[in-house]
C-alpha positions in Angstrom: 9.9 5.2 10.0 8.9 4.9 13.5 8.7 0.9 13.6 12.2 1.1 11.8 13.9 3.4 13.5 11.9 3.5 16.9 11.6 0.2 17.5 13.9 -1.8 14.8 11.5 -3.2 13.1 12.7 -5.0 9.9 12.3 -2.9 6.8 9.8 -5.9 5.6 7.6 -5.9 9.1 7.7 -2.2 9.2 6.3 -1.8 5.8 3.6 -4.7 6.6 2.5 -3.6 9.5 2.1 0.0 8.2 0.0 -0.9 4.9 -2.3 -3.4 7.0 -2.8 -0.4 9.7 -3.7 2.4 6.7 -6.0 -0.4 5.0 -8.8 -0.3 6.5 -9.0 3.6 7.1 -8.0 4.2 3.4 -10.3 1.6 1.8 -13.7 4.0 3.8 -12.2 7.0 2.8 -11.4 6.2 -1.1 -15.1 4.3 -1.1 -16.7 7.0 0.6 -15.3 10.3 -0.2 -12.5 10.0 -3.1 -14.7 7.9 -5.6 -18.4 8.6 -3.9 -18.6 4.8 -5.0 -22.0 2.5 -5.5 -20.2 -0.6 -6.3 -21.2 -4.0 -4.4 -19.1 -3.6 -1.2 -18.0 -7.5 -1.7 -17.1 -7.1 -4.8 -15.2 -3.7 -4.2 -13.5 -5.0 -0.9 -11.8 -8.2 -2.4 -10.5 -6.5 -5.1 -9.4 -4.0 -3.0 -7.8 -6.3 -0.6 -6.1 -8.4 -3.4 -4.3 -5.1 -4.8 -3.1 -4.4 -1.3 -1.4 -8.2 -1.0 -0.2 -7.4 -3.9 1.4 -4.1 -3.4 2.2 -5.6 0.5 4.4 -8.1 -1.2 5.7 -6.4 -4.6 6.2 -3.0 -2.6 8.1 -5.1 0.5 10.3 -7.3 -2.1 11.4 -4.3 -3.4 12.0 -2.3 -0.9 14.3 -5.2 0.3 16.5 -5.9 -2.7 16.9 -1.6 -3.1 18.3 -1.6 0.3 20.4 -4.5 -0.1 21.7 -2.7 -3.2 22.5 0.5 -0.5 19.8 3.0 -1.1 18.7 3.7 2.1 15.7 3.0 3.6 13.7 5.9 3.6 14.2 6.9 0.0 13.3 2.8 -1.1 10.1 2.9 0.5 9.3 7.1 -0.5 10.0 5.7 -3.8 8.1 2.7 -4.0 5.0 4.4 -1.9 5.1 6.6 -4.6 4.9 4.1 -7.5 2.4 2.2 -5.6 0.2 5.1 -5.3 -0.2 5.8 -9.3 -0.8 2.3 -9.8 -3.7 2.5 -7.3 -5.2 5.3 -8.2 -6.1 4.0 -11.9 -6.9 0.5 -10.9 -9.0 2.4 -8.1 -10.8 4.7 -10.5 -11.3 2.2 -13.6 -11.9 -1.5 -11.8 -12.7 -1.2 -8.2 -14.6 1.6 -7.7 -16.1 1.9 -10.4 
């Protein structure tokens, strides 16, 4: 909410910039502490890397079209944060860091 309504960011480059910031952070933290992981770091960092893309452009696309339908802003990305995070947390636990 601060690159959108602090700086007027678009909704899109506010959401991309603030998953690629959290990336790096969460991806040591969920191999390291959440999932006390031994997979291959390759292995486990391009997978994790392709579910981000993935969520970076699903998440952002829709975020777009529910505020073009007049939800606003805060309550598109709350919800689709929140959607994104259940999906992670499975993929997360049964392929990537597994």
């Amino acid at each position: 909410m601060v690159l959108r309504r602090g700086l007027a960011f678009h909704v899109v480059l506010a959401n991309v910039l603030a998953m690629g910031t959290a990336t790096s952070v969460n991806y040591y933290l969920n191999r390291i502490w959440s999932f006390n992981s031994k997979a291959k770091v390759g292995r486990s960092l391009t997978l994790y890397l392709s579910l981000i893309l993935f969520n970076m452009f699903f998440t952002s696309f829709m975020i777009n079209l529910l505020v073009s339908w007049g939800m606003m802003d805060f309550w598109a990305k709350f919800l689709m944060m929140g959607l994104a995070t259940l999906w992670n947390y499975i993929i997360y636990r049964q392929v990537i860091f597994k």
